[in-house]
C-alpha positions as CSV (number, residue, x, y, z in Angstrom):
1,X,130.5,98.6,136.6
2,X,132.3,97.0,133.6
3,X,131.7,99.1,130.4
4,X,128.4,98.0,128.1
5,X,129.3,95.9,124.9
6,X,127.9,98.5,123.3
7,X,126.3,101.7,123.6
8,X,122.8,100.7,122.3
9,X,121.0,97.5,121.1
10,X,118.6,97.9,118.2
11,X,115.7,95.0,118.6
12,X,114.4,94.6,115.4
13,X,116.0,95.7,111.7
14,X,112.6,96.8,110.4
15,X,112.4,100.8,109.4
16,X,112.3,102.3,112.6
17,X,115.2,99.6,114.1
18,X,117.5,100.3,111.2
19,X,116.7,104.4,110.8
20,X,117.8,104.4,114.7
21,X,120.9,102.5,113.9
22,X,121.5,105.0,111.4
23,X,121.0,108.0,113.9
24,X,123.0,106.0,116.8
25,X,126.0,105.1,114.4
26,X,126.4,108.7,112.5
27,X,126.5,110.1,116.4
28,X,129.2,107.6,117.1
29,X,127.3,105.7,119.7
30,X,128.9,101.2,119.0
31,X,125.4,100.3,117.8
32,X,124.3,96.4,117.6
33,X,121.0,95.9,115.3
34,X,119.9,92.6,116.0
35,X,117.2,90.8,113.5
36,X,115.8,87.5,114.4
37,X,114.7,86.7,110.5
38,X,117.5,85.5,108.3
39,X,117.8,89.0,106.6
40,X,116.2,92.2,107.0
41,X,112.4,92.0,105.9
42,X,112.3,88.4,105.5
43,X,109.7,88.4,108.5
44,X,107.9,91.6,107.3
45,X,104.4,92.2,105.6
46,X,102.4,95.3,104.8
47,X,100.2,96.1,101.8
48,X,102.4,98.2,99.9
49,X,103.0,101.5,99.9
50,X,105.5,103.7,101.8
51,X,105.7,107.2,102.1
52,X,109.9,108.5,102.6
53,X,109.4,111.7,102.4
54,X,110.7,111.5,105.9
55,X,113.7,110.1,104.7
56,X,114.7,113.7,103.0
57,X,117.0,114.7,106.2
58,X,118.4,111.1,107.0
59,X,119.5,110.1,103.5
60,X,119.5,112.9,100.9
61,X,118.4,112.4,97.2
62,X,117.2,108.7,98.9
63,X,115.2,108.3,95.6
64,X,118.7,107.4,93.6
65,X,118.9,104.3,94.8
66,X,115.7,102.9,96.7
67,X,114.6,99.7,95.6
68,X,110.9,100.5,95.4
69,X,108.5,98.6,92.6
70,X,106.4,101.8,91.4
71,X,105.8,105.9,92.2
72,X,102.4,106.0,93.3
73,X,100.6,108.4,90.8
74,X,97.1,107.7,91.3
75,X,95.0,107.5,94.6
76,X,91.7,105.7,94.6
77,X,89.1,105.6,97.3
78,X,86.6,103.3,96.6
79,X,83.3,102.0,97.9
80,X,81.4,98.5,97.3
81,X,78.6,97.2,97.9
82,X,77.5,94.0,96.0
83,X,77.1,94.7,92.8
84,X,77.6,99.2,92.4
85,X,81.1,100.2,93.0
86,X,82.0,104.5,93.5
87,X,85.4,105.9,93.2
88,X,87.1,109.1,93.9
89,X,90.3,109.1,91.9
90,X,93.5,111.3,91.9
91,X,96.0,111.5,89.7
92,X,99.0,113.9,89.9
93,X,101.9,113.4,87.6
94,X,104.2,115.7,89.7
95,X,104.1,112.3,92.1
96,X,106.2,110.6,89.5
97,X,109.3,113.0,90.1
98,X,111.6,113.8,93.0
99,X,111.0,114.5,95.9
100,X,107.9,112.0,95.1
101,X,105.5,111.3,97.2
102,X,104.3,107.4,97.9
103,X,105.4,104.5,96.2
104,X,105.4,100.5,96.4
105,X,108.0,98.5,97.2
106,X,108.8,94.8,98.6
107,X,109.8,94.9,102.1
108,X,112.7,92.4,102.2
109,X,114.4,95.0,99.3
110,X,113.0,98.3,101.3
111,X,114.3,96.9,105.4
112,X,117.4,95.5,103.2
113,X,117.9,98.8,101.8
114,X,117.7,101.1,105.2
115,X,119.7,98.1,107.0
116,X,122.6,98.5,104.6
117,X,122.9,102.4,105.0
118,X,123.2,101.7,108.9
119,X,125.8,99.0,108.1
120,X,127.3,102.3,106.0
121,X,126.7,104.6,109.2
122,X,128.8,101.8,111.4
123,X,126.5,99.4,113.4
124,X,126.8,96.1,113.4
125,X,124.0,94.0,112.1
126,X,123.3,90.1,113.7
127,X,120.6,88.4,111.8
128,X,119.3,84.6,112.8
129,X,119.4,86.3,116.6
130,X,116.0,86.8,119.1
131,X,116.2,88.4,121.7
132,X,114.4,86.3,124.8
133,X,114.3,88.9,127.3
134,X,115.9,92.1,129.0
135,X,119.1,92.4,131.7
136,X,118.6,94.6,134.8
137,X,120.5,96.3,136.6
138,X,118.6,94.8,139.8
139,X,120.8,96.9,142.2
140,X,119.7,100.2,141.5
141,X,115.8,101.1,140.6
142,X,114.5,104.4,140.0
143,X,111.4,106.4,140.6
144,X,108.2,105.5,138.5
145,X,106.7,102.7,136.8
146,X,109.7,102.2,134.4
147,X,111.5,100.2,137.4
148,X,115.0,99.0,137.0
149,X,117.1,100.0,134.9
150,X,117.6,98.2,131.8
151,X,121.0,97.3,131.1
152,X,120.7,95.1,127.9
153,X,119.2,92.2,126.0
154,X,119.8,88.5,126.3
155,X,119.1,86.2,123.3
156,X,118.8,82.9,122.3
157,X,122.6,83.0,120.9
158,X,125.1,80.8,123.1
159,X,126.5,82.9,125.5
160,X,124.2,85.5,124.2
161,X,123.7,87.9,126.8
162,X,124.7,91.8,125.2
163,X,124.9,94.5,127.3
164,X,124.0,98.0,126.0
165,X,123.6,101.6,127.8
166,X,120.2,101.6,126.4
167,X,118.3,99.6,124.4
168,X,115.8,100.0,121.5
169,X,112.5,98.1,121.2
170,X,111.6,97.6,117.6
171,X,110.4,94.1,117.6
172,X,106.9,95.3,115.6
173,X,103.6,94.6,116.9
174,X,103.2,93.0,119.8
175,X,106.7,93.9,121.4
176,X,108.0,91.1,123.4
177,X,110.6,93.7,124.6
178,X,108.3,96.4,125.6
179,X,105.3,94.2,127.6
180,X,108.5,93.0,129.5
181,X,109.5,96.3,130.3
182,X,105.8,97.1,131.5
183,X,105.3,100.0,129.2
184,X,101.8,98.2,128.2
185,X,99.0,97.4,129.6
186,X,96.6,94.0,129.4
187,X,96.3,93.1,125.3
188,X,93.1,94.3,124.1
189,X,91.7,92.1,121.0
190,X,89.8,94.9,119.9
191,X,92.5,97.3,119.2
192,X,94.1,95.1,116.5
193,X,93.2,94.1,113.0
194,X,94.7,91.2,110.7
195,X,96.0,92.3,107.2
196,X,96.2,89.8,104.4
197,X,97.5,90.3,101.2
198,X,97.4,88.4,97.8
199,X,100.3,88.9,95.9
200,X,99.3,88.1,92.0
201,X,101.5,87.7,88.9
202,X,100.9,90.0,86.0
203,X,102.9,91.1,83.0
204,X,104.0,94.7,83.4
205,X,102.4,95.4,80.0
206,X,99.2,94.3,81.6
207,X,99.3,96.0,84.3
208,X,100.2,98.9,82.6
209,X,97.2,98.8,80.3
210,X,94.5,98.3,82.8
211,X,95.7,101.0,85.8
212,X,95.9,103.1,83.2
213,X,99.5,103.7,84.0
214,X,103.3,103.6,82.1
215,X,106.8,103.5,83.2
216,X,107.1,103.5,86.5
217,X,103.8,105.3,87.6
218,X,101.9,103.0,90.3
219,X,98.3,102.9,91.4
220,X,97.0,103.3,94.9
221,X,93.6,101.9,95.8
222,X,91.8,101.9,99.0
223,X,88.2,100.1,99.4
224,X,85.4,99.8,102.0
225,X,82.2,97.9,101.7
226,X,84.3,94.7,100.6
227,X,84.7,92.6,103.7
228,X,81.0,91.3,104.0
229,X,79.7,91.0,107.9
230,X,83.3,91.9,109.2
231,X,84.3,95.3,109.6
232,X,87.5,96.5,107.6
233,X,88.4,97.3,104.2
234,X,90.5,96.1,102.0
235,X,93.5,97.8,99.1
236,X,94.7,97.1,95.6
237,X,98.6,98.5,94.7
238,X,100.6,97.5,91.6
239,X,103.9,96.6,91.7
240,X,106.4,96.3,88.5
241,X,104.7,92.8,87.0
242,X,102.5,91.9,90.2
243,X,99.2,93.4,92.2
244,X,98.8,93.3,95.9
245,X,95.4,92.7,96.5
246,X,94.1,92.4,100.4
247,X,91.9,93.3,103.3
248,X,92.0,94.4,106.7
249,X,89.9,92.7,109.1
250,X,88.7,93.8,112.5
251,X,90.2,90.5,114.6
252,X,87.1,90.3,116.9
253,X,84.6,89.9,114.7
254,X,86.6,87.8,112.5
255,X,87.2,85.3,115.1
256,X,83.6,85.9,116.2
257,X,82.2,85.1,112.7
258,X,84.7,82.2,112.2
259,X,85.6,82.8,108.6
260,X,88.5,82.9,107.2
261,X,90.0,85.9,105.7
262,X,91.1,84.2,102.0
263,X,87.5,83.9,101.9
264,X,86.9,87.4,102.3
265,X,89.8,88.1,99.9
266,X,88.4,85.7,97.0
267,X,85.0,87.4,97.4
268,X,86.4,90.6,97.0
269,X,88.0,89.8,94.1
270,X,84.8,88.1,92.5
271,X,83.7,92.0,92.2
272,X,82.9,93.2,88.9
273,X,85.0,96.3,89.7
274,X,88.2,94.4,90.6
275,X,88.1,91.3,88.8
276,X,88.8,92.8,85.5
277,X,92.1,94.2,87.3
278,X,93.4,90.9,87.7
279,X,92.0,88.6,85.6
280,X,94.3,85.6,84.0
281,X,96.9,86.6,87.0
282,X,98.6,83.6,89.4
283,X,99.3,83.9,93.1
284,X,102.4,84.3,93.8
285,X,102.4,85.1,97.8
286,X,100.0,85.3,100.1
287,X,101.2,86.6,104.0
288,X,99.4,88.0,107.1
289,X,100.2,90.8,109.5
290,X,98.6,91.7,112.8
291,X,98.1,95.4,112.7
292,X,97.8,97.7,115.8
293,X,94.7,99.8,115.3
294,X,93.8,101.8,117.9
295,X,96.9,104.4,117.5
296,X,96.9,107.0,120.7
297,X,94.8,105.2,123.0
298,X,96.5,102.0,122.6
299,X,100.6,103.1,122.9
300,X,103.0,102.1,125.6
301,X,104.3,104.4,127.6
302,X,107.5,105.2,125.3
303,X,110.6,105.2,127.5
304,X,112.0,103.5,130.1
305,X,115.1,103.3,132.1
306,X,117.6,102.6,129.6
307,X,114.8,102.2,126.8
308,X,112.7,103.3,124.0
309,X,110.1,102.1,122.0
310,X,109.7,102.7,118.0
311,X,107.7,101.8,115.5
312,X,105.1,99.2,115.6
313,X,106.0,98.2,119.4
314,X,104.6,101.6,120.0
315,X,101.4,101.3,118.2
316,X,103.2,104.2,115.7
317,X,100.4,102.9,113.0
318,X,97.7,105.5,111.2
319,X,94.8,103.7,110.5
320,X,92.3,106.6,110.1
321,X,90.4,105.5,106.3
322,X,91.7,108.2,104.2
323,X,95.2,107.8,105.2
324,X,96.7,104.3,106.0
325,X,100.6,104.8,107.0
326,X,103.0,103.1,109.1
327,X,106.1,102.6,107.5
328,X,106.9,106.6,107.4
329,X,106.0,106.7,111.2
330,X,108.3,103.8,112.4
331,X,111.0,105.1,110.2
332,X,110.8,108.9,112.0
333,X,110.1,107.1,115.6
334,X,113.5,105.3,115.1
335,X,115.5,108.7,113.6
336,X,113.8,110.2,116.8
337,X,115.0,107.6,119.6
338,X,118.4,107.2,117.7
339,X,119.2,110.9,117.9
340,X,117.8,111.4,121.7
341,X,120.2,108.0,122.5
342,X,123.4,110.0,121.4
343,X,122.1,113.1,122.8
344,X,121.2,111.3,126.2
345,X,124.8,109.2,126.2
346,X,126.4,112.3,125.6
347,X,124.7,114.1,128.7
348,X,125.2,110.9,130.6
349,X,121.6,110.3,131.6
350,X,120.0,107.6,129.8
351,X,117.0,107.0,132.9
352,X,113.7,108.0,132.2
353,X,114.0,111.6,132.7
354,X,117.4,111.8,130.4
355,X,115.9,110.7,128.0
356,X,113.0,112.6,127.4
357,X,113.9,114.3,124.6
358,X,112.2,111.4,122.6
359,X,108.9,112.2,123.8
360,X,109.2,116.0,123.2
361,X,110.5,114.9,119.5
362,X,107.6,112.4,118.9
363,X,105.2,115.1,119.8
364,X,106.3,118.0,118.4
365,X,106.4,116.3,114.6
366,X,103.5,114.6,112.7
367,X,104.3,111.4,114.5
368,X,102.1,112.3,117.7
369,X,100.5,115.6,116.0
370,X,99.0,113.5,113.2
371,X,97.8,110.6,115.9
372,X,96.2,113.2,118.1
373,X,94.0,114.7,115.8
374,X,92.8,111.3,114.5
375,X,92.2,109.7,117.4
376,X,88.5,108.9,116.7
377,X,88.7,108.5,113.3
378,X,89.7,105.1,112.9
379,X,86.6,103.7,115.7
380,X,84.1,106.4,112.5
381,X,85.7,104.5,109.8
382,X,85.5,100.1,111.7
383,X,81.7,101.6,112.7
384,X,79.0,99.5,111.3
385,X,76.8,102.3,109.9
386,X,80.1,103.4,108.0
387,X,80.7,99.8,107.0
388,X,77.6,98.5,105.9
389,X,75.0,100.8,105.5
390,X,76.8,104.4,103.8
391,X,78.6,102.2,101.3
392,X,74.5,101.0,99.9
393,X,73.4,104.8,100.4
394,X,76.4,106.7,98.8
395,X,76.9,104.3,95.5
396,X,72.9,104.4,95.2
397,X,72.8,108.2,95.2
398,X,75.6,108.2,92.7
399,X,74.1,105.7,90.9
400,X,70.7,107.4,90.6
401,X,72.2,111.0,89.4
402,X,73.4,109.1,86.4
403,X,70.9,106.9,85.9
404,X,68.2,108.0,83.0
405,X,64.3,107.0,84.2
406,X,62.6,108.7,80.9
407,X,59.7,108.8,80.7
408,X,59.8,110.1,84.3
409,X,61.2,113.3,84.9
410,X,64.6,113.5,86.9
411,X,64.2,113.8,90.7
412,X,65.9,116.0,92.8
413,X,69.0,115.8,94.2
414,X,67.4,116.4,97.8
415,X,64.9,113.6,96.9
416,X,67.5,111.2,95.8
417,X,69.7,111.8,99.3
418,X,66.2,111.5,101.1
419,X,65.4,108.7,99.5
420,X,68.2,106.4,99.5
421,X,69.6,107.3,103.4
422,X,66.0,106.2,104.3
423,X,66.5,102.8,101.9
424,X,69.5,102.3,103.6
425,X,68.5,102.8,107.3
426,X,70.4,105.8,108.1
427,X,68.7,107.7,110.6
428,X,68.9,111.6,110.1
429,X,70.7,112.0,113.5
430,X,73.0,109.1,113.0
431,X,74.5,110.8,109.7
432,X,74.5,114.5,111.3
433,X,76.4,112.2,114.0
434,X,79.3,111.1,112.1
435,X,79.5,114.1,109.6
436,X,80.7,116.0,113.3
437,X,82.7,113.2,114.6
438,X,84.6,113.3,110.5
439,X,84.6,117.1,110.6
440,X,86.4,117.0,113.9
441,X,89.0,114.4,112.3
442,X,89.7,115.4,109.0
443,X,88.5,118.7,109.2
């Protein structure tokens, strides 16, 4: 057979699509990274805040020139209901110098960013180009459900076919690429979420003054008991002179409910513990993202002949309350597939079995280790006793330990928790229940 265009096709020039360019080029593999947006990022949405810690061994001292808005500095949980609001806050100045530790950023500067350093490494980027389906190598089919070989990409370019010793899926959630492939199964609705973000205009000053914050320290801040009937929570970042407010909404009971999720958004930000934030500020964006949810039980298998799936195609997304990341796992998925690529190329075995190595990578790191030990957290945190009945019991315990009833003496602390799980309808069991299933996942 004629040789490939190239030696690998990048679908998508998102984190994980561009950090696998980077891998793929530096190894010396021709690498294509195709982008079906006008630029990198122009087709991209997430709440905020990325964690490149990951980056340390891809681009060294990354910090010097990333285009992010603010080091995070200060991590909030919060919980709602109506009118009490209870925080747990954390603030750690050492976050605010290298190596760092979150910050926010705008995605079209971030993807922008990490496309330009594979441009650097030597691929090639396309942008304006979709990719409309797979080739085949349709005279040769190997063992297993990964079927013919994949021998490139065709897309919507005239005389666009591009053929490729292996390609890359990195086309997000959703993965055209990968349900073609059949490395998924039948959609499930309940596996996915829908995130929508405000973005609001504020003076820097502002901002500063009431986050509590200088320079360029940023403010993380993560809330349940804010989407009314509709499992989910919602998140509050800062940027330089704007605030990302938004909510994440479990997509069956949002379509069940038939309410629109600005609605659940401007209630939200009716409450008296995040209107003050962002009072007098104008909207300056407002996006939407599907989100996929259900993290080990709902990935594709990950390779294929002559692919690999990365990022959000592979489900690579941590949604497990306490930590909300997706960004650092598509960025290490694509270092991952990019480095078995050259390794697999260079052994001259990119079917299933030669390549592997991706798997073994994926599993031994935080990208599959981290997944795996949160597997049931995220169905704990979308429950509805977690939703809508411990946000009433936990801010009315707080609520009552500070809360001065003289003449009457001060109950108990057993008293108050007795008390207010019974006000709240939290059976005994229930709450012995979940304290084991949370134990078991962040214990």
């Amino acid at each position: 057979m004629a040789d490939p265009d190239f030696d690998v096709v990048v679908v998508g020039a998102g984190p994980a699509g561009s950090c696998a360019a980077i891998e793929a080029a530096r190894g010396g593999l021709r690498t294509l990274l195709l982008e079906r947006g006008p630029f990198p990022g122009s087709k991209n949405m997430y709440g905020g805040v990325v964690y490149p810690r990951i980056l340390d061994e891809l681009i060294p001292e990354w910090w010097t020139d990333v285009p992010i808005q603010r080091w995070v500095t200060r991590r909030s949980t919060m919980v709602l209901t109506e009118t009490k609001a209870l925080s747990v806050d954390v603030r750690n100045d050492a976050w605010a110098a290298p190596p760092y530790n979150g910050a926010t950023a705008y995605r079209p500067d971030f993807d922008r960013w990490l496309a330009d350093h594979a441009v650097t490494a030597g691929a090639t980027l396309l942008c304006n180009t979709t990719v409309t389906g797979l080739l085949r190598d349709s005279t040769r089919r190997s063992a297993g459900r990964s079927g013919a070989k994949v021998m490139g990409v065709r897309t919507d370019r005239p005389d666009g076919d591009v053929t490729a010793s292996v390609v890359i899926a990195c086309d997000g959630v959703n993965s055209f690429v990968a349900k073609e492939a059949g490395l998924y199964g039948t959609p499930n609705a309940k596996n996915f979420t829908l995130g929508v973000k405000e973005t609001i205009s504020l003076p820097k000053h502002v901002i500063d003054e009431r986050f509590g914050v200088r320079d360029r320290e940023g403010v993380d801040i993560e809330v349940i008991g804010c989407t009314g009937g509709i499992n989910g929570g919602g998140f509050v970042y800062t940027n330089l002179d704007t605030v990302a407010v938004g909510v994440v909404l479990k997509l069956t009971q949002l379509a069940a409910q038939k309410t629109r999720p600005e609605d659940v958004i401007a209630s939200m930000k009716r409450h008296s513990a995040i209107a003050p934030l962002i009072d007098g500020g104008e909207l300056h964006e407002y996006s939407a993202h599907l989100i996929p949810e259900a993290g080990l039980s709902m990935m594709p298998e990950m390779t294929g002949n002559g692919l690999l799936i990365a990022g959000d195609a592979a489900a690579l997304c941590l949604a497990a309350g306490i930590w909300l990341e997706g960004v650092n796992f598509a960025m290490a998925s694509g270092m991952y597939a990019g480095q078995t690529v050259v390794d697999a190329i260079g052994n001259g075995d990119v079917s299933q079995r030669g390549l592997g190595g991706y798997a073994r990578r994926l599993g031994d790191t935080f990208v599959l280790r981290d997944h795996r030990k949160l597997r049931r957290a995220h169905e704990l945190v979308l429950s509805d006793r977690v939703q809508h009945m411990y946000p009433s019991m936990v801010t009315s315990i707080a609520e009552r330990m500070f809360r001065v009833d003289n003449p009457a003496a001060k109950p108990g602390l057993r008293r108050i928790f007795r008390e207010e799980r019974k006000a709240a309808g939290v059976h005994l069991r229930d709450l012995i229940s979940d304290s084991r299933s949370g134990f078991r996942s962040f214990g």
